[in-house]
C-alpha positions as CSV (number, residue, x, y, z in Angstrom):
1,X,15.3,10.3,-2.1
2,X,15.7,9.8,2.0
3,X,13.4,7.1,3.3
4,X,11.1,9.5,4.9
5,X,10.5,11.6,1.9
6,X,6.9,11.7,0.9
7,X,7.3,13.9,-2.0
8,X,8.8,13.4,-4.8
9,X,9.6,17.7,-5.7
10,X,12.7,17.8,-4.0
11,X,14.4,15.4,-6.8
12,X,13.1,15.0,-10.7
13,X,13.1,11.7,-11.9
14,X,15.9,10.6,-13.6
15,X,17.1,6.9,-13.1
16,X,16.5,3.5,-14.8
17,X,19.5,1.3,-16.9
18,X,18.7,-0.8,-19.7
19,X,21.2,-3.3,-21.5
20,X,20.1,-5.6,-24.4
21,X,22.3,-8.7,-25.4
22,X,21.5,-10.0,-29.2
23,X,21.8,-13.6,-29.8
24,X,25.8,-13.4,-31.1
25,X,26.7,-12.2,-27.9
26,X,24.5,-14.3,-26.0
27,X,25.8,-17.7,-24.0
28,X,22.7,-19.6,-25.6
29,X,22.2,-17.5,-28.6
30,X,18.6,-16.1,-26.8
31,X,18.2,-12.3,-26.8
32,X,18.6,-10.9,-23.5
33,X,17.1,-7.6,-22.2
34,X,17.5,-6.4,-18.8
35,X,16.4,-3.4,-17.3
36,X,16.5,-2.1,-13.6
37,X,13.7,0.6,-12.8
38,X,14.1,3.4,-9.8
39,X,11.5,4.7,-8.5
40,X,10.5,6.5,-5.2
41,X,11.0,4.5,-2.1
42,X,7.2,4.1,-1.7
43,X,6.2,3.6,-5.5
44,X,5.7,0.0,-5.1
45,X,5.6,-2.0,-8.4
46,X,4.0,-5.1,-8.6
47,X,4.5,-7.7,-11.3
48,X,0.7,-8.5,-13.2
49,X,0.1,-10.3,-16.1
50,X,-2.8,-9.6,-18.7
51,X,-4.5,-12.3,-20.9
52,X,-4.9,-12.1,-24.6
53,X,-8.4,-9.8,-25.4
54,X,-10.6,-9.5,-28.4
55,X,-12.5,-5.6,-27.9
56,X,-15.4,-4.7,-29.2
57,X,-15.6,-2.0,-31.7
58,X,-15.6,1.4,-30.4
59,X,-14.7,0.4,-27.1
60,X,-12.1,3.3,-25.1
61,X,-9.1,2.8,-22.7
62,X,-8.8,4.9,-20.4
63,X,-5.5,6.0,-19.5
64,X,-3.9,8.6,-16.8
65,X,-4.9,11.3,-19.1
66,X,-6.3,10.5,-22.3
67,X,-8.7,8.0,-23.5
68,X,-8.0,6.4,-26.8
69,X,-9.3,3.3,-28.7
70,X,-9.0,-0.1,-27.8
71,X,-7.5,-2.1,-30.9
72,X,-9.4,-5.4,-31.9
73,X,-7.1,-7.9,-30.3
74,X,-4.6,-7.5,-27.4
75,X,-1.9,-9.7,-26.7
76,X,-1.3,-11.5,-23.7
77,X,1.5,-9.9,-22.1
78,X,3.2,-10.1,-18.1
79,X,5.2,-6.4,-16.7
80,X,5.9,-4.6,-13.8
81,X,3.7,-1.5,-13.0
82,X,3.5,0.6,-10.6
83,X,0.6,0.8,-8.2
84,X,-1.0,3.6,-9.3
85,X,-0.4,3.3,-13.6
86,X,-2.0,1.2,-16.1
87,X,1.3,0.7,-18.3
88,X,4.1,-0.9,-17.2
89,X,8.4,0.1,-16.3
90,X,9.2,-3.3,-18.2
91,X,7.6,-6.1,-19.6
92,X,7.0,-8.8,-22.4
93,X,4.7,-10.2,-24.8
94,X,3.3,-13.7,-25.9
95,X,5.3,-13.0,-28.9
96,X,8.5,-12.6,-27.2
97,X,8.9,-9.2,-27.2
98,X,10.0,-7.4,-24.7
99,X,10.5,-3.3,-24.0
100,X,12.2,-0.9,-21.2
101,X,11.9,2.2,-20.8
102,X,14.1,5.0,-19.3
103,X,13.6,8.9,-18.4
104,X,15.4,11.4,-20.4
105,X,15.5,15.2,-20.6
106,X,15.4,17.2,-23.1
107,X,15.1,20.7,-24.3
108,X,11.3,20.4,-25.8
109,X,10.9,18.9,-22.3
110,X,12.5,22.1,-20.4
111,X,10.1,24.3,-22.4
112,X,7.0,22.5,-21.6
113,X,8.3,22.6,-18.0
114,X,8.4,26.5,-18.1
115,X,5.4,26.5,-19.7
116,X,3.8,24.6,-17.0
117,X,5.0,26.6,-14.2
118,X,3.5,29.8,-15.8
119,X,0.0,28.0,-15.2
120,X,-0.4,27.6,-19.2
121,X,0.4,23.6,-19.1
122,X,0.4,21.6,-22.2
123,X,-2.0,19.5,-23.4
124,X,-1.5,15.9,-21.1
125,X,-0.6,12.8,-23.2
126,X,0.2,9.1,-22.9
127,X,3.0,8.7,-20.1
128,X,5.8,6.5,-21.1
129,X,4.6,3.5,-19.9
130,X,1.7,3.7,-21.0
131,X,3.0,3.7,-24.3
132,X,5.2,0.4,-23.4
133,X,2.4,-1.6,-22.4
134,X,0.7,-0.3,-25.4
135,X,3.3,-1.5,-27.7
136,X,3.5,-4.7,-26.4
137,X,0.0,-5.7,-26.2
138,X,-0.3,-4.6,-30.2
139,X,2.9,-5.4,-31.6
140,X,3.9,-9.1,-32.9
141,X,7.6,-7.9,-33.3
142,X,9.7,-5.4,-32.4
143,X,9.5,-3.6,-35.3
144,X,5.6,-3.6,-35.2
145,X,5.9,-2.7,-31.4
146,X,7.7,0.4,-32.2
147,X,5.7,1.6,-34.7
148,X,2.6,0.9,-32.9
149,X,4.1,3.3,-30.1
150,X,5.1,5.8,-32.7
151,X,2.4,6.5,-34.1
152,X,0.3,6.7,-30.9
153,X,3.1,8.9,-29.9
154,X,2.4,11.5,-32.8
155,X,-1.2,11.3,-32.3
156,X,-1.2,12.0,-28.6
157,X,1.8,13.2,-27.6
158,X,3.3,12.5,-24.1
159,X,3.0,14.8,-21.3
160,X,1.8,15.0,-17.8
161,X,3.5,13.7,-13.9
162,X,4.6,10.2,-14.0
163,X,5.0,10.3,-10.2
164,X,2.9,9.4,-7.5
165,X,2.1,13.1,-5.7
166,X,4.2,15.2,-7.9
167,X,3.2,17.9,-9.9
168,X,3.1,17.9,-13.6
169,X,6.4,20.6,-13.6
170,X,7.9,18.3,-11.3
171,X,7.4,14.5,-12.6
172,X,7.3,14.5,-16.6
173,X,9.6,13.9,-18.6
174,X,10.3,12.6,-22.3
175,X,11.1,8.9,-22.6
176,X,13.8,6.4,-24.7
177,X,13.1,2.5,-24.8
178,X,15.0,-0.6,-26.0
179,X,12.3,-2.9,-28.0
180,X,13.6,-5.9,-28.3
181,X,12.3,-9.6,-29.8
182,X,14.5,-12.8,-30.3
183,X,16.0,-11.7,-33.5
184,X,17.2,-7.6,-33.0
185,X,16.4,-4.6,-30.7
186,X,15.6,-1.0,-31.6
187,X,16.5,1.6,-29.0
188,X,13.6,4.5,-29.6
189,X,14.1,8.1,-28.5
190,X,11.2,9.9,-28.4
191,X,10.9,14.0,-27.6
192,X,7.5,15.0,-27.7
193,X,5.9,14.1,-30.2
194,X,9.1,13.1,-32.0
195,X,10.7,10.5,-32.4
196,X,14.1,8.7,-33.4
197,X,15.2,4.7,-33.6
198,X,18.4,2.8,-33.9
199,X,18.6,-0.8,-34.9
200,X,20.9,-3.5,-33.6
201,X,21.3,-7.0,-35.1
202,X,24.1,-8.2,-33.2
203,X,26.2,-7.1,-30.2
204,X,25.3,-5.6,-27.4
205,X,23.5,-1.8,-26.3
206,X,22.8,0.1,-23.0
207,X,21.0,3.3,-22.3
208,X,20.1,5.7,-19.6
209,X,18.7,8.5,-18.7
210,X,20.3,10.8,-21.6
211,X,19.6,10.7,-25.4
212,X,21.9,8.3,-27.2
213,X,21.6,8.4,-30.6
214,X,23.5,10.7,-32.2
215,X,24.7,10.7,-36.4
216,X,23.6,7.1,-37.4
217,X,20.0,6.6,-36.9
218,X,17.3,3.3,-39.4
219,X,14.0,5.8,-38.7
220,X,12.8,8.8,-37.3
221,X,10.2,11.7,-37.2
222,X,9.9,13.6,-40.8
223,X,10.3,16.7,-39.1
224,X,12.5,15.8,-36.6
225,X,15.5,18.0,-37.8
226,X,13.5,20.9,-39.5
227,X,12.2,20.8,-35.8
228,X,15.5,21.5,-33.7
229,X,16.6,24.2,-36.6
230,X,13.5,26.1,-36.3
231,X,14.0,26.0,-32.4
232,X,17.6,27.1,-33.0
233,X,18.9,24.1,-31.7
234,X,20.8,23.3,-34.5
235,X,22.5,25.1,-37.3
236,X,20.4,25.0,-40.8
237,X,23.7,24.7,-42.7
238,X,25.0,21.5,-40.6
239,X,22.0,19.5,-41.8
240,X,24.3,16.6,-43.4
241,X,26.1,15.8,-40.2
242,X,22.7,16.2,-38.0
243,X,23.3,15.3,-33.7
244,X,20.3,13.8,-32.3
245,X,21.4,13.8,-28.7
246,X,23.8,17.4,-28.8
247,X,20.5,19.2,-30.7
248,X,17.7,18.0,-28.2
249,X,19.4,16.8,-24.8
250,X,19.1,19.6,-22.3
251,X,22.5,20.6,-20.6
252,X,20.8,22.2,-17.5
253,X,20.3,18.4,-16.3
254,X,23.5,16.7,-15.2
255,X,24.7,14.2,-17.5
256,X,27.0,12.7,-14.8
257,X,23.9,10.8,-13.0
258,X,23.7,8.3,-16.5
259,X,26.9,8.8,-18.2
260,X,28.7,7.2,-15.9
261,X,26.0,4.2,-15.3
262,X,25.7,3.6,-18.7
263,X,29.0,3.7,-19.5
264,X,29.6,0.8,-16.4
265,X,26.8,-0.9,-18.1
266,X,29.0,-1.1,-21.5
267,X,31.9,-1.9,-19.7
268,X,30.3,-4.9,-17.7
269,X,28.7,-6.0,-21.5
270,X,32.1,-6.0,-22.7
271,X,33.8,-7.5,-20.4
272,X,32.1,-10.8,-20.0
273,X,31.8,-11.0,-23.9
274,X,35.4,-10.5,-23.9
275,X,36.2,-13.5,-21.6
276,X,33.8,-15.8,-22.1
277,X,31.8,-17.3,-25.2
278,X,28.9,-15.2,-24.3
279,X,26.8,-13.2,-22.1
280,X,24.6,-15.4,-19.7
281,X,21.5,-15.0,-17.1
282,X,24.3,-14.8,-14.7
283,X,26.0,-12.1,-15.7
284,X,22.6,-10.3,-16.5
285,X,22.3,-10.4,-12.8
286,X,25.9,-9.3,-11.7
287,X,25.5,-6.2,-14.0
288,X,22.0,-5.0,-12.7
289,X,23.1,-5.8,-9.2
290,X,26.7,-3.3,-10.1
291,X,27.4,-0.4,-7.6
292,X,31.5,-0.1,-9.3
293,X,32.6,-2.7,-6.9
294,X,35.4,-4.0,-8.9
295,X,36.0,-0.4,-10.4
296,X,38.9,2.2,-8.7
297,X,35.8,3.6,-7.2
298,X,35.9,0.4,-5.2
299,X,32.1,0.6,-4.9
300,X,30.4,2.8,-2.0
301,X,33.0,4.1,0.5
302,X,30.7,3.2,3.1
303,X,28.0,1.1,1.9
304,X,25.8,0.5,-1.2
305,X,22.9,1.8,1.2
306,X,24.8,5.3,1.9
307,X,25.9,5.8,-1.6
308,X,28.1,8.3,-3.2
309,X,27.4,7.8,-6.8
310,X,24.4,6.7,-8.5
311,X,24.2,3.1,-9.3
312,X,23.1,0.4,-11.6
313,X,21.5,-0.8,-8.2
314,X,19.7,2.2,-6.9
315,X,19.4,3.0,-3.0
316,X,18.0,6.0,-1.2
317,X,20.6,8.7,0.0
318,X,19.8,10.6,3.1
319,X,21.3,13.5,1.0
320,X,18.7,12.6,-1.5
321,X,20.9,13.0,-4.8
322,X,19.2,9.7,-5.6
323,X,15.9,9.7,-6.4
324,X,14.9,6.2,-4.6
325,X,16.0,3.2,-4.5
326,X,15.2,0.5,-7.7
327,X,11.7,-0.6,-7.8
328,X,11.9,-3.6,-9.8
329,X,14.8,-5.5,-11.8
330,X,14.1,-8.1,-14.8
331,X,15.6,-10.1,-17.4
332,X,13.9,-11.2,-20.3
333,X,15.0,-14.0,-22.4
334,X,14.3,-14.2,-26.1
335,X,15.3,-17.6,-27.5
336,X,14.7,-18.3,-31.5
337,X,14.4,-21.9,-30.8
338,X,11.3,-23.5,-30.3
339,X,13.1,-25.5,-28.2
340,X,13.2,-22.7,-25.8
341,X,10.3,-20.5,-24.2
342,X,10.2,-16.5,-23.7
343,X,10.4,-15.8,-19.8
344,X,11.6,-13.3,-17.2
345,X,14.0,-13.5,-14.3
346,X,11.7,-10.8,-12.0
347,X,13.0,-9.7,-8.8
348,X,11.4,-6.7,-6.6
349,X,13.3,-3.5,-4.8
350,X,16.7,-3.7,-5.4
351,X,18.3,-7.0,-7.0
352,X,21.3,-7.1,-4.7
353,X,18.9,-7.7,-2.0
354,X,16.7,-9.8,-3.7
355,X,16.3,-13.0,-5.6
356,X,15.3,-13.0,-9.5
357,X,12.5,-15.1,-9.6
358,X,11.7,-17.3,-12.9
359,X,8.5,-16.4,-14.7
360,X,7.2,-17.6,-18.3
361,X,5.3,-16.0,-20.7
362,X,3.5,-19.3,-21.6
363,X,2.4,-20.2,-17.9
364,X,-1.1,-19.4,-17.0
365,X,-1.9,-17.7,-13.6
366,X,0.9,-15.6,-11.4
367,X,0.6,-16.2,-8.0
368,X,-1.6,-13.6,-5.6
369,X,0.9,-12.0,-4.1
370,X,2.7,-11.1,-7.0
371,X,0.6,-8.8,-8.6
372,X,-0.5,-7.4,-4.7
373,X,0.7,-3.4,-4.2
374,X,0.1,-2.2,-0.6
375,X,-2.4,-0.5,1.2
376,X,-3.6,1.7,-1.3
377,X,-4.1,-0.9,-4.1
378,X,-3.9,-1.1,-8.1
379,X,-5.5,1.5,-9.9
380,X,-5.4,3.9,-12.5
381,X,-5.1,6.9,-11.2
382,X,-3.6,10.4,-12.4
383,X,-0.3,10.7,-10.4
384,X,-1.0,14.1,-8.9
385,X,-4.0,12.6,-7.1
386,X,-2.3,9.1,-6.1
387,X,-1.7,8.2,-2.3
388,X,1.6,7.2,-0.7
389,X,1.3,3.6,-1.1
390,X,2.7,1.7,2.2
391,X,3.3,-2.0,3.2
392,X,0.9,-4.3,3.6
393,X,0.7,-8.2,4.9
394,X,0.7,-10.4,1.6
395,X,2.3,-7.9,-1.0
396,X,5.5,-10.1,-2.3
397,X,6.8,-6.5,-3.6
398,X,6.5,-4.8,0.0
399,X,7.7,-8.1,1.6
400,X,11.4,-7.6,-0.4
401,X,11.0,-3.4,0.5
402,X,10.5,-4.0,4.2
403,X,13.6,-6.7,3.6
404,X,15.9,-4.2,2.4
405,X,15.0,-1.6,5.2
406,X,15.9,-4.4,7.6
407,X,19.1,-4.9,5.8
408,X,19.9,-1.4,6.3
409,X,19.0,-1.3,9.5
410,X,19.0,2.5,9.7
411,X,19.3,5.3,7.0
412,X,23.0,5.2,6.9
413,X,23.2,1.2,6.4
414,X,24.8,0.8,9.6
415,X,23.6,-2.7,9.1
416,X,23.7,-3.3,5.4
417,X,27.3,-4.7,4.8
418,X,26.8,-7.5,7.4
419,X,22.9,-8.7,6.7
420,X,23.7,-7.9,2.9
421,X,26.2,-10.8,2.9
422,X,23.7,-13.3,5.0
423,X,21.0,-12.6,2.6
424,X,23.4,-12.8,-0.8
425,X,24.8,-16.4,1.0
426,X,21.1,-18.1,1.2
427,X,19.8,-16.3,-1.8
428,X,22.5,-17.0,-4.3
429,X,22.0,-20.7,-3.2
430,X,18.4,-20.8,-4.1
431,X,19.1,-19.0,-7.5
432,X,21.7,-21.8,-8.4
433,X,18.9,-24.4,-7.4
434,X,15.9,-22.5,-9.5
435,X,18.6,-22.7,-12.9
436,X,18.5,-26.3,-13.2
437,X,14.7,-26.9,-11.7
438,X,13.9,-24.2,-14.6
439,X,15.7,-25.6,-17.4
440,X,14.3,-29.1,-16.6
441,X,10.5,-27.3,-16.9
442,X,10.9,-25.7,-19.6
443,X,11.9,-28.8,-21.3
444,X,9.3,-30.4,-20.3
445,X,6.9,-28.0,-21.1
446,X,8.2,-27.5,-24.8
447,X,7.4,-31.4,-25.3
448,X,3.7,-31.2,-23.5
449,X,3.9,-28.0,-26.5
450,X,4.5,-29.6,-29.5
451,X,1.9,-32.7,-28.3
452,X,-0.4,-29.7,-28.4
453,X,-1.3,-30.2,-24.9
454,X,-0.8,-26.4,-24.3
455,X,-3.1,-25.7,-20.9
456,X,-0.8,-28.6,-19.3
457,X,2.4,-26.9,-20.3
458,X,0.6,-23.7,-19.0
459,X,0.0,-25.1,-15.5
460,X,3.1,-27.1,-15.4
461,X,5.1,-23.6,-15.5
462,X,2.3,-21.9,-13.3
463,X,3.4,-24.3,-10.5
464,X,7.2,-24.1,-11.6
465,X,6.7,-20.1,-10.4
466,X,4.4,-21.0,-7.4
467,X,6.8,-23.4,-6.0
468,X,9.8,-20.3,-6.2
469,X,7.5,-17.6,-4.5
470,X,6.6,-20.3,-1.8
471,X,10.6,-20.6,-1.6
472,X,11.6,-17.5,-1.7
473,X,9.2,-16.4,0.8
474,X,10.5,-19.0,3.2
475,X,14.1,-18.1,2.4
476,X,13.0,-14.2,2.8
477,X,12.1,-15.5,6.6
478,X,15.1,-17.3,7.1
479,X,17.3,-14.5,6.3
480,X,15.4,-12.0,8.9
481,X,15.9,-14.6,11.3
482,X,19.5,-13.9,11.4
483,X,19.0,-10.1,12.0
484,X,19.0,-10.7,15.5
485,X,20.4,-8.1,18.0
486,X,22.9,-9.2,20.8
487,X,19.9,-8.3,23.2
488,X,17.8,-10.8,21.4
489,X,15.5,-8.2,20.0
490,X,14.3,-8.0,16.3
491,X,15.8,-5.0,14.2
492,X,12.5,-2.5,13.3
493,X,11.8,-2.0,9.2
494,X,12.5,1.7,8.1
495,X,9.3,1.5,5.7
496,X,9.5,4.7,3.7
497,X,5.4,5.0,4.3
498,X,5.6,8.0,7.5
């Protein structure tokens, strides 16, 4: 989508990458999941956390469509969500689990659609986020996670916009997930109120925005296959050698906008697993941060901020083939050790702009302006009805958006490849200094841990995230000091909020 796009009906949603390292493929034997969500250029996502809750019996949550029971406990968990939407695009859990979701189209999807736009609509369900928050804050493991969202799944279904001012027609769609927790990862397909799971115990996995499974599947839907025959979307007599993806994807959508991200994703994956003893944080980073710069594509022919293909690291195209830029990129890390905690490397807008901030699951408060959207707030609000969200003083999310708009400098990056390189210099520094700041915390928070002094290890890595907001801030400044005209005059942000 173009920066001044306001709706989202000229594009349907259909980016996000997620890539999930298991702990033989890992540098330090921790799980790592790592997801980059798109989103329109406005759809500000905010990182929040949620404490641990006991509910009282018959008390309801209210959703974007549907209200449904509380369970009795919730677990603690930290995600990004956007503005207007009580579930989150990624997150974790105080148990170390750790989802992302991804868009993906399907022909059950394309008849609901046309059902929709004959003024029939289906009933509205959970949204996909919804059900990734829900997993996390009632699942111990990724297993439980799963099922938890499973079976919410077949109870309510999933239907309705998942965009900010689109209609339902235009912003639903089905969803797929990689659940992951320090010991495997399950990617989960759902269509409907179907479902089907794959699970991984070593190696790695990406997905996008296209159904992935195909023969091999651990669990799924009883009816799943009687399903797509009735529908005639499979032949009854080919039941032994059943296609997930070839029965249900939809060939009216274009392929090409995830094939060929999640086959770079792979490729990245194997690549560093192939020359080195493992898959690290850093490499996390170089992957989510991809737009085929080392490819025969040679990345963007002009820049990554005019692009020509769709990327692991999303931008706005003024011919609006993209759907926005990225939203939010994170990393989880999943150690087994108890020598090691379960955090996040969180970094807002797009990552190769941006710095990927540290974050634990064990700390106590985030700071403010973390969790801060812009003018219009956090809410719950059905997406049809939400309002352009814009920037606002104090919003760490809409301080990195307005960044990358004066990185661009205009629509067609005539600035971008120049500022890019300023802001990579200074924030690639500060990274390197967070690593050994964070591994010296974390150490010392696993020992304040097993002394049982818990609300000290809490606040130690509280102020261990304070401290790298309060930097990066600073660092955010420095950079825009460089973006200095040759007539002395300050660059304007392109905000996306007309």
């Amino acid at each position: 989508m173009a920066a001044h796009d306001t709706t989202a009906s000229r594009n349907l949603p259909w980016s996000c990458d997620n890539v999930v390292v298991l702990g033989n493929a890992s540098l330090t034997g921790a799980v790592m999941l790592g997801k980059n969500s798109d989103r329109p250029v406005y759809d500000s996502q905010p990182l929040v956390n949620a404490a641990r809750r006991k509910h009282p019996a018959g008390e309801k949550l209210q959703l974007a469509y549907v209200s449904i029971p509380e369970a009795e406990e919730t677990y603690a968990t930290i995600g990004s969500a956007p503005y207007w939407c009580w579930g989150y695009e990624e997150g974790m859990n105080e148990h170390g689990v750790a989802i992302g979701n991804e868009a993906i189209f399907t022909k059950d999807l394309a008849a609901d659609i046309a059902v929709q736009r004959a003024g029939k609509g289906p009933e509205k369900g959970l949204l996909g986020m919804e059900l990734l928050r829900l997993g996390l804050e009632r699942g111990k493991t990724a297993r439980e996670s799963m099922q938890v969202m499973t079976s919410l799944l077949e109870e309510y279904g999933q239907w309705g916009s998942a965009v900010p001012m689109a209609s339902h027609a235009d912003g639903a769609y089905n969803n797929s997930y990689i659940v992951a927790d320090p010991h495997e990862a399950w990617v989960l397909e759902t269509v409907g109120k179907r479902w089907i799971a794959r699970r991984f115990l070593q190696g790695t996995a990406a997905i996008s925005n296209q159904p992935s499974i195909r023969e091999s599947w651990d669990l799924a839907s009883g009816d799943l296959i009687d399903y797509a025959v009735s529908q005639g979307w499979w032949p009854e007599e080919e039941r032994n050698r059943f296609d997930f993806a070839f029965a249900y994807t939809d060939f009216q959508r274009p392929l090409q906008v995830s094939q060929i991200r999640v086959q770079r994703s792979r490729e990245l994956l194997k690549k560093n697993k192939g020359s080195h003893s493992g898959v690290d944080v850093a490499w996390m980073k170089r992957i989510l941060r991809d737009h085929y710069e080392d490819t025969f594509l040679e990345g963007p022919y002009f820049n990554p901020a005019l692009p020509d293909f769709l990327t692991l690291c999303m931008h706005s195209s003024p011919a609006s083939f993209t759907w926005g830029n990225t939203a939010s990129s994170a990393i989880f890390v999943l150690p087994q050790s108890e020598d090691h905690l379960p955090m996040l490397w969180w970094n807002p807008v797009t990552p190769c702009t941006g710095l990927y901030v540290p974050v634990f699951m064990w700390g106590s408060d985030l700071p403010a302006l973390l969790s801060k959207a812009g003018t219009v707030g956090r809410a719950i609000i059905p997406p049809p009805e939400a309002k352009q969200d814009q920037y606002e003083v104090g919003s760490y999310w809409w301080l990195f958006r307005n960044l990358l708009d004066l990185i661009k400098g205009d629509e067609h990056g005539n600035g971008f490849l120049a500022r890019q390189k300023i802001a990579r210099q200074t924030f690639d520094e500060l990274e390197r200094t967070w690593d050994a700041r964070v591994a010296k915390a974390e150490a010392e928070a696993v020992t304040l841990r097993k002394q049982g002094q818990m609300e000290k290890a809490a606040e130690a890595l509280s102020a261990l995230t304070a401290a790298c907001i309060e930097e990066a801030v600073a660092a955010v400044e420095q950079v825009k000091s460089h973006f200095t005209s040759a007539a002395g005059e300050r660059p304007k942000a392109v905000t996306g909020s007309k």
